[in-house]
KEDOZA-112983 format. One record per residue: residue number from 1; residue in three letters; x, y, z of N, C-alpha, C in turn. Coordinates in steps of 0.1 Angstrom, whole numbers. Layout:
BEGIN
   nr  rest    n_X    n_Y    n_Z   ca_X   ca_Y   ca_Z    c_X    c_Y    c_Z
  NUM   ALA      X      Y      Z      X      Y      Z      X      Y      Z
...
END
This chain:
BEGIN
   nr  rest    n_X    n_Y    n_Z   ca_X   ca_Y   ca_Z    c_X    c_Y    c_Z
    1   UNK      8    -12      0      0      0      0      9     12      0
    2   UNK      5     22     -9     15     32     -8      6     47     -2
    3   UNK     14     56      0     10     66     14      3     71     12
    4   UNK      2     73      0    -13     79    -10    -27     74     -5
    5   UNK    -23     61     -4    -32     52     -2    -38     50     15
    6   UNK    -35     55     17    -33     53     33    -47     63     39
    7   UNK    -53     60     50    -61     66     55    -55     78     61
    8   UNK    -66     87     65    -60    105     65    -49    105     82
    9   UNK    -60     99     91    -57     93    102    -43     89    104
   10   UNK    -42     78     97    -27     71     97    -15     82     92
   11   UNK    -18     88     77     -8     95     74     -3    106     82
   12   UNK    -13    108     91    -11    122    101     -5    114    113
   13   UNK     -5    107    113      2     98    124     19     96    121
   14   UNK     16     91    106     28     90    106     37     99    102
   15   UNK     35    111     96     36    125     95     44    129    108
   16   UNK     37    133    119     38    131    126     50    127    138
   17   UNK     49    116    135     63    108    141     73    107    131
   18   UNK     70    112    120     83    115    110     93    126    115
   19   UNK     79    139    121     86    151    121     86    156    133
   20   UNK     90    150    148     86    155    156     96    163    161
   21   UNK     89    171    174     99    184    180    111    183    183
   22   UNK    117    189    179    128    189    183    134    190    197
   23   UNK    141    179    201    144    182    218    148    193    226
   24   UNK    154    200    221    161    213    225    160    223    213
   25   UNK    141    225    216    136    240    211    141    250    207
   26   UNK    151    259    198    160    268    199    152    275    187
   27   UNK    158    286    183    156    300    173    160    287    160
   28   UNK    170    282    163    177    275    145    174    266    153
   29   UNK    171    260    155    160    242    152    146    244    149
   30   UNK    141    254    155    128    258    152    124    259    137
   31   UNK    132    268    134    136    274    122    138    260    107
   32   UNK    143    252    115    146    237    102    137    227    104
   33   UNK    134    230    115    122    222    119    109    222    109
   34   UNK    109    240    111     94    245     99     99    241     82
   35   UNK    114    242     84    121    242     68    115    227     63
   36   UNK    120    215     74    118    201     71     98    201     64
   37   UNK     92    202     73     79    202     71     71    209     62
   38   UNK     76    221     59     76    227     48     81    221     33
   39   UNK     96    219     32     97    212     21     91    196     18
   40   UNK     91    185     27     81    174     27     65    181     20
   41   UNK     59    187     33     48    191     22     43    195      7
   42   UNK     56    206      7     58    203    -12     56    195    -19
   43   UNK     60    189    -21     59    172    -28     43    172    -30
   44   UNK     35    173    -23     20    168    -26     11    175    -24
   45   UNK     -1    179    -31    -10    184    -26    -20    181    -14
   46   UNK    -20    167    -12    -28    156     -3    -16    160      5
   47   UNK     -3    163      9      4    162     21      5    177     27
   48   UNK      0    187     18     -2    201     22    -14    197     32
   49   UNK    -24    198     24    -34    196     33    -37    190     49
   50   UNK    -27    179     45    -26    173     58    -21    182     67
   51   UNK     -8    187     65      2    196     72     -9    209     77
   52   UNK    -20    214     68    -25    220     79    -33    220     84
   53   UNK    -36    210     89    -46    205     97    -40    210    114
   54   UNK    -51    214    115    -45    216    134    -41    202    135
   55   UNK    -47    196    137    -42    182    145    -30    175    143
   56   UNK    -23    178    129    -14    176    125     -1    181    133
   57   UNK      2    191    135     13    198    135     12    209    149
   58   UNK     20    213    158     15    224    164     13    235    163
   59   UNK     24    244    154     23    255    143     10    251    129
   60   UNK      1    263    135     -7    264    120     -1    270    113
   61   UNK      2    269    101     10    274     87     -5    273     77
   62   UNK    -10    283     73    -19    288     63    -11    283     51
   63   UNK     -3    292     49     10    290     33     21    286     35
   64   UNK     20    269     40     33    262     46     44    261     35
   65   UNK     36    260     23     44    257     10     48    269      3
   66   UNK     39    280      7     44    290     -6     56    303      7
   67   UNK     57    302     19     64    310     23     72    299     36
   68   UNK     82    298     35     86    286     44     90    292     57
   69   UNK     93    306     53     94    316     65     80    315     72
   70   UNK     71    317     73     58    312     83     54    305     92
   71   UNK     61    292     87     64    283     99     63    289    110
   72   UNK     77    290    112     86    298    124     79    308    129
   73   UNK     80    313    124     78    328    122     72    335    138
   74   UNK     60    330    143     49    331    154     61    325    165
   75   UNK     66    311    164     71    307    176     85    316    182
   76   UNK     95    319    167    105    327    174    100    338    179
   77   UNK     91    347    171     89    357    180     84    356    193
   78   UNK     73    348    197     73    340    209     85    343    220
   79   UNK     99    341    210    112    335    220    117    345    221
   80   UNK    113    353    213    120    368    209    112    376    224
   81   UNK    101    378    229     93    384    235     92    376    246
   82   UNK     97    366    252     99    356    269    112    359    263
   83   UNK    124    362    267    137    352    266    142    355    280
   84   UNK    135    353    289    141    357    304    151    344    307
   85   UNK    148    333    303    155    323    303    164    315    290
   86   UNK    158    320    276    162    317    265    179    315    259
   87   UNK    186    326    265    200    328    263    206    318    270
   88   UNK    200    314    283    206    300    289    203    283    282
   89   UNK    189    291    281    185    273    274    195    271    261
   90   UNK    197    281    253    201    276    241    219    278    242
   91   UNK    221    279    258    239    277    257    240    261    259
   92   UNK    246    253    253    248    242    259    254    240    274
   93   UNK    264    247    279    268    246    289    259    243    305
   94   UNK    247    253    300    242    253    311    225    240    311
   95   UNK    232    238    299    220    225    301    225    209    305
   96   UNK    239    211    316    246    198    322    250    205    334
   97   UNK    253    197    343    259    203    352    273    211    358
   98   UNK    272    220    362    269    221    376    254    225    377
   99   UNK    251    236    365    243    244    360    232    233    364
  100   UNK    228    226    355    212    222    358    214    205    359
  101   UNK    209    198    367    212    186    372    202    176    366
  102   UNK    194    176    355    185    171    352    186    175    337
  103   UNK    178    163    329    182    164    311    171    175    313
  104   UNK    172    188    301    161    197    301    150    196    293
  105   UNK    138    201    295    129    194    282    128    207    280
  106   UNK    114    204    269    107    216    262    119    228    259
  107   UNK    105    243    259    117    253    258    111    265    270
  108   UNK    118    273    276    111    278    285    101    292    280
  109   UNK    100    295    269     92    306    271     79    306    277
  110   UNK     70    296    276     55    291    285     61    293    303
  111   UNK     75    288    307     74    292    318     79    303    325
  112   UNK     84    311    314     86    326    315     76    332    317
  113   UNK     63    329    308     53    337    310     43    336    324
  114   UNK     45    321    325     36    317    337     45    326    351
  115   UNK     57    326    351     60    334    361     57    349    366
  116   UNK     50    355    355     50    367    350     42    371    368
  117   UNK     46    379    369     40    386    384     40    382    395
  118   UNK     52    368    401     56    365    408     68    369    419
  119   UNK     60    370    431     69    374    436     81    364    447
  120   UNK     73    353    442     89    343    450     99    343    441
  121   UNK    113    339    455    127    341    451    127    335    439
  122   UNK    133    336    427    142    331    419    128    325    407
  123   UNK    114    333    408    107    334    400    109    342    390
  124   UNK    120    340    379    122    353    370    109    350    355
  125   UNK    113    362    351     99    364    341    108    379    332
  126   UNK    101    378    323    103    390    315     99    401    317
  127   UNK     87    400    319     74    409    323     74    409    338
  128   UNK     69    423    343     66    419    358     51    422    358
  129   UNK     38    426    346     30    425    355     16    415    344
  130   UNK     11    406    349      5    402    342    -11    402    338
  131   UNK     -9    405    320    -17    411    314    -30    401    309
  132   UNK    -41    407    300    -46    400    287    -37    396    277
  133   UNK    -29    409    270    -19    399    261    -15    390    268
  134   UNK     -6    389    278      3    378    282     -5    363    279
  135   UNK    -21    366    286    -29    350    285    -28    346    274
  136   UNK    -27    360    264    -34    356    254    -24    346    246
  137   UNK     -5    351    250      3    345    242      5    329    253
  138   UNK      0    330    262      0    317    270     -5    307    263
  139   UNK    -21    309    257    -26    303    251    -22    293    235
  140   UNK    -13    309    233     -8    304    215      5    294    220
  141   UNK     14    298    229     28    295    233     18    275    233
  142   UNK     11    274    241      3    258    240      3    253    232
  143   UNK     -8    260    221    -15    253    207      5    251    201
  144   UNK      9    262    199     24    262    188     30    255    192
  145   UNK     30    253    208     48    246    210     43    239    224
  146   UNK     35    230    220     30    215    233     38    211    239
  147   UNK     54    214    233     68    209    242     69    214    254
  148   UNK     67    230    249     71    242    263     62    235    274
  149   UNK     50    225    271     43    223    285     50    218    295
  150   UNK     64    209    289     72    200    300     83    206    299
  151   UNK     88    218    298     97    223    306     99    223    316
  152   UNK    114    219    322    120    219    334    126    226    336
  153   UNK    128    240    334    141    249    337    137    260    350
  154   UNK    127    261    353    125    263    362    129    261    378
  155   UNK    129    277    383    136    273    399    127    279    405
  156   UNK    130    277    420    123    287    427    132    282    441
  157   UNK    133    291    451    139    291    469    139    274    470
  158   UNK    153    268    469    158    255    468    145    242    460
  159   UNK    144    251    454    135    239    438    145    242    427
  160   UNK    144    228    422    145    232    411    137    221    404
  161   UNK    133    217    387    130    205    382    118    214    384
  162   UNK    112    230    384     99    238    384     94    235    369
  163   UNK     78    230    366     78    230    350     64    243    352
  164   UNK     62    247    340     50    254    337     42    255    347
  165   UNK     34    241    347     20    237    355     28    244    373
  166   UNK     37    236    379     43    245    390     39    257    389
  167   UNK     47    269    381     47    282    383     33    289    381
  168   UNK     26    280    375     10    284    373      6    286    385
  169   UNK      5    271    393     -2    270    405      5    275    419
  170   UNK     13    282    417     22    291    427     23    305    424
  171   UNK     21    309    412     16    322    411      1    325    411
  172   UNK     -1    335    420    -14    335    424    -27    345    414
  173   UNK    -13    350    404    -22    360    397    -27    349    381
  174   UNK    -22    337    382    -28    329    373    -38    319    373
  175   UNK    -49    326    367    -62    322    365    -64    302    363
  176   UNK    -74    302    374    -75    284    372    -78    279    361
  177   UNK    -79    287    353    -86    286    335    -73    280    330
  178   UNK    -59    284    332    -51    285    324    -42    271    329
  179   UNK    -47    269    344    -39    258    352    -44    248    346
  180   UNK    -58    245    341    -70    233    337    -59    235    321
  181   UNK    -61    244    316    -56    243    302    -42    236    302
  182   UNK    -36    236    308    -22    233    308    -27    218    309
  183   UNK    -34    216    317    -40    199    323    -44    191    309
  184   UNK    -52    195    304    -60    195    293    -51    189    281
  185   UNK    -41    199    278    -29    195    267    -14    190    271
  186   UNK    -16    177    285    -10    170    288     -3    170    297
  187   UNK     -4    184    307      9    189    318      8    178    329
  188   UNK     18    168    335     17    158    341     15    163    355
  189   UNK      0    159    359     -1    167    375      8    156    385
  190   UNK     16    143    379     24    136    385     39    139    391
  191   UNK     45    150    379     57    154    385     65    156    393
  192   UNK     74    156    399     81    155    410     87    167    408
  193   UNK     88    173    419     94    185    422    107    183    433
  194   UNK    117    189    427    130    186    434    134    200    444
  195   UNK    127    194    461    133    200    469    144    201    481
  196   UNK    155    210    477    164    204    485    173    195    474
  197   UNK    174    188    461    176    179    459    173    164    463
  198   UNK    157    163    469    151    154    471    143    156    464
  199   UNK    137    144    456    125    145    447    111    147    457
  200   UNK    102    152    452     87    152    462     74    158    455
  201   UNK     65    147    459     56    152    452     50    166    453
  202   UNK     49    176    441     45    187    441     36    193    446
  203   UNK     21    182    448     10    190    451     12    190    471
  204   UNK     20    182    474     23    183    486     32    194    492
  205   UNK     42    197    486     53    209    486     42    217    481
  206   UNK     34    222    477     24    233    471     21    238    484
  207   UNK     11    226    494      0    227    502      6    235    516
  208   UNK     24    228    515     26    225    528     41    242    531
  209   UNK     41    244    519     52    257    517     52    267    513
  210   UNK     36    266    507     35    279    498     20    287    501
  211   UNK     21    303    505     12    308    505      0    306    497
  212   UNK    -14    300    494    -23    303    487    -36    304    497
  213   UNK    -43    311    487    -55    309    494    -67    293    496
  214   UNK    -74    293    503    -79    281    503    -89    276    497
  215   UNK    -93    285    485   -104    288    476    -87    281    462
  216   UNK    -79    287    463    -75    286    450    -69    268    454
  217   UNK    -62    267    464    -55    253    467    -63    241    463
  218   UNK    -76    244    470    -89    231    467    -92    230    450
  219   UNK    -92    239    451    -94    240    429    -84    235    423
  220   UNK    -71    233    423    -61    228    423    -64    213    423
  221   UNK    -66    211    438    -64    197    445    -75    190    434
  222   UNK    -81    197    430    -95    189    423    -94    189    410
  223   UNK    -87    197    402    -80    196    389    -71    187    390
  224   UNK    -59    186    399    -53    173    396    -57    160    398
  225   UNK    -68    161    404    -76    147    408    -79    141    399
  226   UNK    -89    155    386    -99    156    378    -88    147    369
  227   UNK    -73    149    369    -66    147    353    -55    138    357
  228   UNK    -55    128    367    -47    115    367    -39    120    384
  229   UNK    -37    128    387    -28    136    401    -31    130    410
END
């Protein structure tokens, strides 16, 4: 059977696992990333189409074939507009140790923004006050780049191994809308949070160390219930 032949399903599957993210998110991987998927698409009309399917790909590309610059285009600026952490992620150095003790995922701009208005130690962010834009690029930073959800580059007062979903539910100015969304498009309410350099579970270090109110903690406790936690 040839791919032509193949149900829409399948070829987006295997599409898919042909072309997936790149492990270490950067400005130029991003960048060949859209180039790869872009030039594959070429080739066929039936493989355009596929390519833009939301479900397909995380980047919607309207004119994936006719401008290859488009791809990209949304996510760097993305990287361009968080890089509170960006200059580190993309040094190699500081993605082994002494620097960071754990392989790094994703890319951090999602938890750049989630920190945005936080005032614990070693919560950095680009921004200090958080906006409508900001949600609004929270939202896109999801749909484009599903990686940034498992970022680990995050720290905070003897944490480190902080991903997204963390800085959501410890910054207090972030809306339970956005903590469920993160849930929703796979954020693992399982993770282990490294305090001290002892692993622990998160929602416990949440309950037991951190200021919230007890309106936001129980909404929490019941979203992670809600999604495997």
């Amino acid at each position: 059977m040839t791919f032509s032949n193949l149900p829409v399903e399948l070829k987006t599957k295997v599409i898919k696992q042909y072309f997936s993210p790149p492990l270490v998110l950067t400005k130029k991987t991003a960048k060949a990333w859209g180039r790869d998927i872009c030039n594959f698409a070429s080739t066929n009309m039936e493989l355009r189409e596929i390519c833009q399917q939301k479900s397909m790909i995380p980047i919607k590309c309207r004119d994936i074939c006719e401008t290859i610059k488009d791809y990209p285009k949304q996510i760097v600026e993305l990287m361009n507009k968080y890089s509170r952490y960006q200059q580190e992620y993309e040094n190699p150095a500081y993605r082994q140790p002494p620097y960071l003790l754990h392989e790094p995922k994703g890319c951090p701009m999602l938890l750049d923004a989630l920190f945005t208005g936080c005032s614990l130690p070693h919560a950095r962010s680009t921004f200090d006050e958080y906006t409508e834009e900001i949600e609004q690029d929270i939202k896109s930073m999801v749909k484009l780049s599903p990686q940034s959800i498992h970022c680990n580059f995050g720290e905070l007062r003897c944490r480190d191994n902080v991903t997204p979903l963390m800085a959501a539910c410890v910054n207090p100015v972030i809306p339970i809308e956005i903590i469920e969304l993160l849930l929703e498009n796979d954020a693992d309410p399982k993770e282990k949070i490294s305090v001290s350099n002892q692993s622990r579970c998160f929602l416990e270090d949440l309950a037991e160390n951190f200021t919230l109110t007890d309106e936001r903690l129980l909404q929490i406790r019941e979203l992670f219930k809600r999604y495997g936690g």
